[in-house]
C-alpha positions, -999 to 999 in steps of 0.1 A, spaced: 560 116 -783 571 94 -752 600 75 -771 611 109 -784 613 122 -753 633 93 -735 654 96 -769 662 127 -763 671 123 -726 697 96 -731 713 121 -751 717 144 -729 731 123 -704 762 115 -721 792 126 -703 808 133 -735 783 156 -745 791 179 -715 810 210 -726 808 240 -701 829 241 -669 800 266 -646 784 246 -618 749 233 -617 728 258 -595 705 239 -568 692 273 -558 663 282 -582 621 288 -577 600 281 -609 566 275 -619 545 271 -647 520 249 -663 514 213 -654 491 185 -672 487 150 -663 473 124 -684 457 91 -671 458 57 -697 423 44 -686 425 16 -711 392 9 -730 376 42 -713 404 66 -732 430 92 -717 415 112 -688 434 145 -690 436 169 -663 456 205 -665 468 229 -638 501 246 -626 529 244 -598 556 259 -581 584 244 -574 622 256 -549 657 240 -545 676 255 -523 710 245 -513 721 237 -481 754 225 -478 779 220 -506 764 184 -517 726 188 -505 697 207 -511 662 211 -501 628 205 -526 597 218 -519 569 224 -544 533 222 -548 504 211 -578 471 214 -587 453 199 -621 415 196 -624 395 180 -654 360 176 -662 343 147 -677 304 147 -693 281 118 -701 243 133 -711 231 157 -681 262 137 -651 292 159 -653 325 154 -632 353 176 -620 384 161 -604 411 180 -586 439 169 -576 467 189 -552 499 172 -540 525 195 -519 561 178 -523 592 177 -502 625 165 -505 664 162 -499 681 157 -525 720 150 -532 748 156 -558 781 149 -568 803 162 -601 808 126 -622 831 150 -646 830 184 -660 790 199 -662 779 163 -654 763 157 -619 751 124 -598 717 136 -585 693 114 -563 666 127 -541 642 113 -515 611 127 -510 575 126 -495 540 137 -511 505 140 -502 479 131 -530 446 145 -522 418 139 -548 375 154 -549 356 145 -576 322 168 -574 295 153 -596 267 167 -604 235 154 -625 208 179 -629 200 191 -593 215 164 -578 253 171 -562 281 149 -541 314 150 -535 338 125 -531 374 124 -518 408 102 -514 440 113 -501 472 90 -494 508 98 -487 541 87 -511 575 83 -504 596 85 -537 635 78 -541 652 88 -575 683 87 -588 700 104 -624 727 125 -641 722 160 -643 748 171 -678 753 208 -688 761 209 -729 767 247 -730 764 277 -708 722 284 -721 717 242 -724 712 216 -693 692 188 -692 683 154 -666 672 120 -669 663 106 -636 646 73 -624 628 66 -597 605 44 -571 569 52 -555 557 38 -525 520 50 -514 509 26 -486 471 22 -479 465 0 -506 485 19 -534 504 1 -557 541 6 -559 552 20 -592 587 28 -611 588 56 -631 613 80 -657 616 118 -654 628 136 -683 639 174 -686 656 207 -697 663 247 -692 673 267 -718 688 297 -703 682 332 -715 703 353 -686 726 339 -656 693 337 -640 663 330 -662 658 304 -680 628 277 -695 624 245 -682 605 213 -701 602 179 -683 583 148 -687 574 118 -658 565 88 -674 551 53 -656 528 26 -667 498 46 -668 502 80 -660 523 106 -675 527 145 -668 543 172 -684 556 206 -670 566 234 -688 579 266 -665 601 295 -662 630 290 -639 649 314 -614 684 306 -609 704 320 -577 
């Protein structure tokens, strides 16, 4: 699934694929539903599901604004212990773009996040919470290539810094809108590192 993904993102970031002369909008809201899935090695994929939101909003003619938020929760069992993990991280950015040729766009982005993390567990009467927050700074940069006038798609790359004892970490973002009207569209993207992947899948408001 991950190799067909990344497949299918180099494809769509050939220039020569590019075929319609509109402009990329960076003014759009969307949301939608959100999973992210842990590679725990021995212990298995820990699997947790939620939504978001997410707005661009241009403000000049080579920058916009990105602010979004997500929440995913997952439970675990083992006999009578059970587990439920939430996990909410607010986002924002600046980002930057710049035509390469026609429908194909330079796009990086710099950005800052706030991972906060409770775990309530719970084993027959007995209940505790525990919690870990940290901040992340992220910089990516990637191609942004519309095919036709209803088809777009991004591949994008990028770097996360967390401080506090979090490990740095380089990581792919994949994605897509098909567009139904001028303004509505559905998007599908994929973020892939070493152990963690999520996926999005939303419906997009372009302006």
């Amino acid at each position: 699934m991950r190799k067909m993904l990344l497949a299918t993102g180099l494809l769509l970031a050939t220039p020569l694929l590019a075929s319609a002369s509109d402009e990329l909008s960076y003014t759009y809201v969307e949301g939608g539903w959100n999973r992210l899935q842990l590679d725990a090695g021995s212990a298995g994929d820990i699997t947790a599901d939620g939504g978001y939101v997410r707005g661009s909003f241009a403000v000049a003619p080579q920058f916009h604004v990105i602010v979004g938020a997500s929440r995913v929760s997952g439970s675990e069992h083992a006999g009578a212990a059970r587990v439920k993990t939430t996990l909410d991280v607010p986002y924002l950015g600046v980002g930057y773009h710049a035509p390469i040729s026609d429908g194909l766009d330079f796009t990086s982005e710099f950005a800052w996040n706030h991972r906060s993390a409770k775990s309530d567990y719970r084993l027959d009467d007995a209940r505790f919470r525990e919690t870990s927050r940290f901040n992340e700074v992220l910089g990516m940069v990637g191609v942004r290539n519309r095919f036709t006038e209803t088809l777009e798609g991004w591949l994008k790359g990028g770097y996360a810094n967390g401080g506090d004892g979090q490990d740095a970490r380089w990581y792919g973002v994949v994605g897509g809108q098909v567009s139904f009207t001028d303004t509505w569209g559905v998007v599908l993207e994929g973020q892939f590192d070493k152990d963690v992947s999520e996926y999005r899948v939303g419906v997009r408001a372009s302006f």
